[in-house]
Each structure stands twice: as structure tokens, then as C-alpha cells.
C-alpha positions, 0 to 999 in steps of 0.5 A: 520465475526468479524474483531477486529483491533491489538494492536499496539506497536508504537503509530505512526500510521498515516493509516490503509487500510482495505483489503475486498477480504481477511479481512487483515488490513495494518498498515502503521507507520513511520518506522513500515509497516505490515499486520495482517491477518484476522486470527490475523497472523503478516507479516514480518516488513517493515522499510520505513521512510514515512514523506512525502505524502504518500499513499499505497493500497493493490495488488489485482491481482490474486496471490497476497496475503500481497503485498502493493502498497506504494508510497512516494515522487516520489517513487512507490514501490510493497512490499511483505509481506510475503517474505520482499522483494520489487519485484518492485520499481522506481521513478515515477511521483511527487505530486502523490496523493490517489494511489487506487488499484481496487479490481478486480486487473485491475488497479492502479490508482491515480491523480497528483496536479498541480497548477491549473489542476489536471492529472488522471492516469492509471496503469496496475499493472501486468507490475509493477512486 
């Protein structure tokens, strides 16, 4: 399968995630976030103002199709593309960094920068819903 990357309109792009269970890529600029599907297809448009750190993964529990885990600041936030809603969102841990969903859906994980240690988290993401 040949996967070719859009065009996109807003040069801002600060990350792509590539989606290997699907062959969808997520666009994630300041204030434009959305998925082209393997067949070309564009989601719905999200609007989020990400300036500072920032990471986000797609979901890959089962079910879940177009949904991106998206953290910013302190906030955690699940979005679903296809419908533009946010069926969850909270304010979780500061200095979150490299938030990674694993392809079996099992887990959401990501580490926490202290000053001179580091935290490893774990997430069941079924309870994030």
C-alpha cells in the first residue's frame, strides 16, 4: 500500500503521526488538527491553540476510529474526529511529555520531567472515555 502525505493549506505544522493499524495521518498545527484517511478522506477540523508542550497519539482501542489522545499544559484530552466532540477532557499531570498509545489499545503511557528525576506513567484508556 502507497501512502502520500496531503497538501496543506496552513504551513504551521509542527507534527504528523502516522497511524499503522489504519494507514490515517494526523495533522497537528496550531489551531488546525485533523486526519486524512488512507483513502484521502479529511475529518471534521479541530481548532485547539497548542503553543506549548504538546504531544498527542491516536486511540487504538477497539472501536475506535479518527479518535486522537492530545495533551497540552496539563490537559488530556480524547477527540473524536469524526463527530468533533471531546468525549473526554481533564486536567491531569504537569510536565507531561511523549504521551504514546500502544497499538494493542491497552495502554497510554508517557513520563513526567522533574528536576532531577523523572515519573513513568500508565493509563488504561477504556477509563478515559
Amino acid at each position: 500500500m502507497n501512502t502520500y502525505l496531503s497538501a496543506v493549506s496552513d504551513r504551521r505544522s509542527s507534527s504528523l503521526n502516522f497511524n499503522p493499524v489504519t494507514g490515517a495521518t494526523y495533522y497537528n498545527q496550531l489551531y488546525t488538527q485533523f486526519i486524512i484517511n488512507a483513502d484521502g478522506r479529511q475529518t471534521k477540523v479541530s481548532g485547539i491553540g497548542n503553543v506549548d508542550g504538546k504531544s498527542a497519539d491516536f486511540s487504538y482501542v477497539r472501536g475506535d476510529v479518527n479518535r486522537i489522545y492530545y495533551h497540552y499544559n496539563t490537559w488530556l484530552e480524547l477527540m473524536d474526529y469524526n463527530t468533533g466532540t471531546s468525549p473526554f477532557a481533564g486536567s491531569m499531570l504537569s510536565n507531561m511529555w511523549r504521551l504514546t498509545s500502544t497499538i494493542n489499545g491497552k495502554y497510554l503511557v508517557c513520563f513526567r520531567r522533574n528536576n532531577e528525576t523523572g515519573s513513568f506513567f500508565v493509563f488504561d484508556p477504556t477509563e478515559l472515555r
